[in-house]
N, C-alpha and C positions, 0 to 999 in steps of 0.2 A: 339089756341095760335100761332103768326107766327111764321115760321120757323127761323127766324131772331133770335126771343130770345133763341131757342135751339141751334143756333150757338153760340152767346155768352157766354151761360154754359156751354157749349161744352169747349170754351176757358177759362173758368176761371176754371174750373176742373185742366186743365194742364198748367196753369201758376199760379196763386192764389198768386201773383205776388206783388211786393216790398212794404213793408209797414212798413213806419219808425214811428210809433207807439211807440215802446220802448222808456222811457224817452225823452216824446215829451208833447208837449202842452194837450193832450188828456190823458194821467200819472201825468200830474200836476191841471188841473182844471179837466175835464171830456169831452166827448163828444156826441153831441146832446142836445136837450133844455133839452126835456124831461128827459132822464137821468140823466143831471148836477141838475136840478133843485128837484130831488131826492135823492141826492148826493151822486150818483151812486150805489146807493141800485139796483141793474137793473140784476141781475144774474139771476134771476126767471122771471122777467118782461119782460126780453129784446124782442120785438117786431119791432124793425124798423132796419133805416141802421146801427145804432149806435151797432147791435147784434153783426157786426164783430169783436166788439173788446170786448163788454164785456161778453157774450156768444152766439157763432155762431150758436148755436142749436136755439134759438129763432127766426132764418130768417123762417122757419114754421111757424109760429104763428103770423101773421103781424095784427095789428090795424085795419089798413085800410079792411079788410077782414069783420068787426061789420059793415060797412053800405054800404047796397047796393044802387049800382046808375048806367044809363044807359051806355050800351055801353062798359061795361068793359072791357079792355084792358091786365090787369093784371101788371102793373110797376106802382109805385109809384116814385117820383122825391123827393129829401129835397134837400133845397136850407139857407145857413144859414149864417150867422154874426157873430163875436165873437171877442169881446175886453177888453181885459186885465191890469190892472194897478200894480205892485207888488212894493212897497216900504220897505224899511227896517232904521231902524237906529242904528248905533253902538256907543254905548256909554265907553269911557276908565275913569279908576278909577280917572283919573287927572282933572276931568271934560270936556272936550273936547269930541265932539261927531263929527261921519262923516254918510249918507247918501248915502245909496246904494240905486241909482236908476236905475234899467235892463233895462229901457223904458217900451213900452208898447206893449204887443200881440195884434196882429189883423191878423185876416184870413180870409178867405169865407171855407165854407163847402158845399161840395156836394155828397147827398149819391142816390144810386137807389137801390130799392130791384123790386124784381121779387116775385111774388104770387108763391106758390109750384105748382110743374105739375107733368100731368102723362107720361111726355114724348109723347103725340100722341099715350094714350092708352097703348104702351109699358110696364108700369103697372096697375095693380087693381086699385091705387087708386091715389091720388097726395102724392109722396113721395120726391121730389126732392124741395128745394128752393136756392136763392143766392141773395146775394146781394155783397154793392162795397159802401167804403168810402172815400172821400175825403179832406185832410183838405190843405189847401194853405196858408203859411204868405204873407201877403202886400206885406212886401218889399224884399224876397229870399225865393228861395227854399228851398238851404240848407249852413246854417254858424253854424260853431264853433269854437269861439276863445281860446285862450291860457292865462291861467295863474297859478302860481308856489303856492305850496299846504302851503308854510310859507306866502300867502297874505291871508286876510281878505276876503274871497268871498264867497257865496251862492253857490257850486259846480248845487241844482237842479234848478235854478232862474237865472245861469248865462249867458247860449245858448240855454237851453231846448228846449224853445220852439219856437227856430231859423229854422225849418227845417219842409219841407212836409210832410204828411200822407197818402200813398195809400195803403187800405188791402181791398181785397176780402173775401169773405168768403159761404161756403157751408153748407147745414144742409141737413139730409136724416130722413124722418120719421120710426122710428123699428116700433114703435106702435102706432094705431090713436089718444094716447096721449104722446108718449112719439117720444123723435126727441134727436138725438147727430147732430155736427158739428164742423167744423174743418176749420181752416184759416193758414197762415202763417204771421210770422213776418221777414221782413229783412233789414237788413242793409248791411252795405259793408267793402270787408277788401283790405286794399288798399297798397300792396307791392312796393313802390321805392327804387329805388337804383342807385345810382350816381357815376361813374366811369368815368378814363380819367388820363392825366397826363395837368400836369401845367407848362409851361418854363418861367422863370424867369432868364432873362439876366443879368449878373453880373456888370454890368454898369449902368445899372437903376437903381438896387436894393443899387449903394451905391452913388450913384447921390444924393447932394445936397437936390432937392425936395423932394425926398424919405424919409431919412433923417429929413427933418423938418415937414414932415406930417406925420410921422411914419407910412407910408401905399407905396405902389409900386404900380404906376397906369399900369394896364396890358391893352395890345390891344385882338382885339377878336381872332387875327392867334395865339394868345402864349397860348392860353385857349383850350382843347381839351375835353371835357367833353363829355356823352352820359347818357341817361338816361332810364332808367328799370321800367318800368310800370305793374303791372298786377294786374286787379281788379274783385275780386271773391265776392259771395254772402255769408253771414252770416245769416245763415237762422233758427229763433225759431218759435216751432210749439203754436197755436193755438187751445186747444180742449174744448169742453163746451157740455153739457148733461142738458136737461128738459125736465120734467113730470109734467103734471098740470092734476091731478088725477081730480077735480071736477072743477065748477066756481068758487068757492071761494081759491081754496088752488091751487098754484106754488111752483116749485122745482126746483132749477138751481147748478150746480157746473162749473167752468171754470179753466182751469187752463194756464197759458202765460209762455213762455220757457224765460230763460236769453236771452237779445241780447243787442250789442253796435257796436258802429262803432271801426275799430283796422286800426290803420295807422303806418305801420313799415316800416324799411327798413337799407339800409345801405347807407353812405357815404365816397366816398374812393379817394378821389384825388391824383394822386403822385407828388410831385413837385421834377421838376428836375432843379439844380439852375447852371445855367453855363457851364450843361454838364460835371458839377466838382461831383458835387453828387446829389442823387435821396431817397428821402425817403417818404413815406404812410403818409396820413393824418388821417387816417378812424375812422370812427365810427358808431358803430347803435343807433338806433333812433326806438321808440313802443311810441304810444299815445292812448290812451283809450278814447274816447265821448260818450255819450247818454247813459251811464250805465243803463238798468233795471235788476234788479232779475228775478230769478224763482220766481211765485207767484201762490199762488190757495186759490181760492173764493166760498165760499159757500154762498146759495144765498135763502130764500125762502120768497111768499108772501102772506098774506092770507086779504080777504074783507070779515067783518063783516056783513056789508052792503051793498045792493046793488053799492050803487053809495062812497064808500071807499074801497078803498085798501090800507094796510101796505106791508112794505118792508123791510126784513132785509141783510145785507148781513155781511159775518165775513171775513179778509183775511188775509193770510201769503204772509209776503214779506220776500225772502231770500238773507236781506243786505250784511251776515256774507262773504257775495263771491266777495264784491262793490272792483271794480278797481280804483285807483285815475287817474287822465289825464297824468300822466306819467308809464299807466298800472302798478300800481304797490298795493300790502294792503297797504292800512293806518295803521300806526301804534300810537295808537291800533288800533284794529280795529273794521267795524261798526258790530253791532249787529243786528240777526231778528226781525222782530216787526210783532206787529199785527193791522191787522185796522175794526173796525164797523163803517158801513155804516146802515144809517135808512132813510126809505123813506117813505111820506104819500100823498095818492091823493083822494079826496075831487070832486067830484063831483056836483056841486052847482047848474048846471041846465043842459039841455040834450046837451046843445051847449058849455059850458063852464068848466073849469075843476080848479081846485087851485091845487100845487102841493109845497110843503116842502121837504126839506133835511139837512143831516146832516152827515158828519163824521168825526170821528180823525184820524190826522196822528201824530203817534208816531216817534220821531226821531232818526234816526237809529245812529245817530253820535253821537260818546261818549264826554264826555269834551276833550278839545284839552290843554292840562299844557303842550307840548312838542312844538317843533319846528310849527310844522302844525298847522293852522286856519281853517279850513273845517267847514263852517257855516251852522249850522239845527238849527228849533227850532221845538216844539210839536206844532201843531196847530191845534185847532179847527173851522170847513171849516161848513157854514152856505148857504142856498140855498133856495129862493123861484122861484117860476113859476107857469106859469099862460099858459091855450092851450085855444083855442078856435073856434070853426070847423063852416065853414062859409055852411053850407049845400046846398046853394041855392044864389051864388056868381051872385052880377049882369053881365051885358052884356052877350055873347056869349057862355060863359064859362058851362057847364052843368053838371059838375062834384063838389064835395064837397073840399074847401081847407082846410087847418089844420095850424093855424095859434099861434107859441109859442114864450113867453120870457123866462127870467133865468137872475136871478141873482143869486153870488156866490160875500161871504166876506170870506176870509182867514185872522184869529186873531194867528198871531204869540206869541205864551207867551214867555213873556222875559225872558232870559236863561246867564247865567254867566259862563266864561270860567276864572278859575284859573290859572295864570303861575307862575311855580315854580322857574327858573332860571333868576337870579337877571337881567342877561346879555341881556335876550328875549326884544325885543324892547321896547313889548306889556306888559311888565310886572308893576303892578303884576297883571292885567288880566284887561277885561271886560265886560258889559254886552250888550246885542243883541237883536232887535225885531223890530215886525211892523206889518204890513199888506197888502193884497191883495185882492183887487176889481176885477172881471169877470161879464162880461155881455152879451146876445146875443139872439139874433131874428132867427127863421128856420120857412118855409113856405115847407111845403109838400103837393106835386101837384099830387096826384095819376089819372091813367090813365087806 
């Protein structure tokens, strides 16, 4: 193995470094063909790049390791596409209906994993692997917009999946069947604070123009402001364990720490008007983005048959902690839920694979009768996919590719919000629902 790649684990050991993961495009559809197109049954299975997120103990166990071919290298490459359509329609009891469109998700993915080593002998056996995810939007790295929790909006559909994906991830073999591993997730907490004094001449301010524009046009010398920056890591852990006792039977547990992005601060100007008097404007400001829970996933999978494998996985998500974008509970507030994921893959000839999935999300958000609109519905998330491993690639190339799609339908069931207070705009309520389309292509180039 070069030394090259023991430098690079060397580095990702002690950086393991930012991955906005939490309530991101990869928490709302999945990530990697093969996973989404199981729909996300993958805690036992997890074998490729996609292990950093859904259990890191699986970077031991990689795919690519079942067929041998010259010249091995030990890095496999995923190279991937992903586009997203999410529509909604909100219907009020007056007949009148309005159309929530978020636009549409589109990324590229890029994962590398690394074959497990023995370090250059340093141990008995290969105990060590890694790999590294990538996810990129089209059009920004990272956006989150603003809006106030009495509008009509989709809090996980609204930015989610506005922002990049970088996790790394580790796995160490205890036993030549069993393997733990461990990743980090991060986001960022981002402290401003705006201070300064403001002069306002008492001659402008009862000037005429002032006056009929009910505003005081200020020059840049009468404006004194400075500004306080400081931006720290928000960092949840990452830990996952599996034991695949025999060929037919896998074992996985994962569990993902809360994280969001936290943008606070203060703002404190003091206008001093004329030099006649001086008083503070101030105030603080906390916003909350990317909410995910703590969550943990149980995961196992057993093949009947050679060429079938099932997949189940069950999970706790811990809503009951959900921040609104003005950090604050909802009131009420949302509930835990639970999610089952089912996965089956179909084997149909030595080169080609059919893969199904399935799972529900239970909506963590209670009816909204009060001030607040915070749109969920239950949805049941449907997934087919298809792989197909090119063994014997024309031209130059002499190594095996892996070539997969996925599609993913999100059926929102239509949901009714009751309001009690005559006054609520929205009253006396409405109901909500729609759908979401995902699709996407990953070519995996092992070397």
């Amino acid at each position: 193995m070069p030394r090259t790649f023991e430098l690079w684990a060397l580095f990702c050991l002690f950086s393991l470094g930012p991955e906005t993961a939490s309530a991101s495009m990869v928490d709302l559809y999945g990530w990697g063909s093969r996973a989404t197109a199981l729909g996300g049954a993958f805690t036992a299975l997890a074998d490729d790049f996609s292990a950093v997120y859904y259990n890191p103990a699986g970077l031991m166990f990689p795919r690519s390791l079942e067929r041998d071919f010259p010249n091995r290298k030990g890095i496999k490459f995923d190279f991937g596409y992903v586009y997203g359509e999410p529509r909604f329609t909100i219907k009020d009891k007056s007949g009148g209906s309005q159309t929530r469109d978020y636009g549409s998700t589109a990324g590229t993915t890029l994962g590398i994993t690394f074959d497990p080593v023995d370090l250059h002998g340093t141990c008995k056996r290969k105990v060590f692997a890694f790999g590294l995810g990538l996810y990129l939007p089209v059009d920004h790295l990272l956006y989150y917009g603003r809006y106030w929790p009495e509008e009509r909006e989709y809090p996980f559909f609204y930015d989610y999946t506005m922002r990049f994906v970088l996790m790394p991830g580790i796995a160490i073999a205890v036993l030549p069947k069993l393997s733990i591993g461990a990743g980090l997730r991060v986001l960022g907490r981002l402290h401003t604070d705006t201070v300064g004094n403001v002069d306002v001449d008492l001659a402008k301010l009862l000037s005429l123009e002032s006056l009929l524009q009910h505003r005081v046009r200020l020059d840049q010398s009468e404006v004194h402001l400075g500004e306080f920056e400081d931006l720290t890591l928000h960092l949840a852990p990452v830990v996952g364990i599996q034991f695949r006792p025999s060929e037919r039977w896998k074992f996985g547990a994962v569990y993902r720490g809360e994280n969001y992005i936290n943008d606070f601060g203060l703002t404190n100007p003091v206008i001093n008007l004329a030099g006649l008097l001086s008083f503070p404007q101030g105030y603080q400001f906390k916003f909350v983005r990317f909410f995910t829970p703590h969550q943990v996933f149980l995961g196992a999978a057993y093949s009947p048959a050679q060429r079938v494998t099932i997949s189940l996985d069950v999970g706790w998500l811990d809503w009951s902690d959900f921040m609104d974008i003005e950090a604050r509970r909802p009131e009420p507030p949302f509930h835990d839920t639970w999610m089952p994921r089912l996965g089956v893959e179909v084997r149909v000839r030595e080169e080609l694979s059919v893969l199904g999935g399935y799972f529900f999300h239970k909506s963590p958000v209670p009816e909204q009768q009060g001030w607040s609109n915070l749109l969920d519905n239950d949805r049941h998330v449907f997934s087919l996919g298809a792989e197909w491993v090119v063994s014997d690639p024309p031209g130059f190339w002499d190594k095996p590719l892996f070539i997969s799609l996925h599609l993913q339908v999100h059926h929102a069931v239509s949901r009714e919000y009751r309001k009690t207070d005559p006054a609520d705009p929205f009253f006396p309520g409405y109901t909500f629902g729609g759908q979401a389309l995902m699709g996407g292509i990953q070519i995996s180039v092992p070397l």
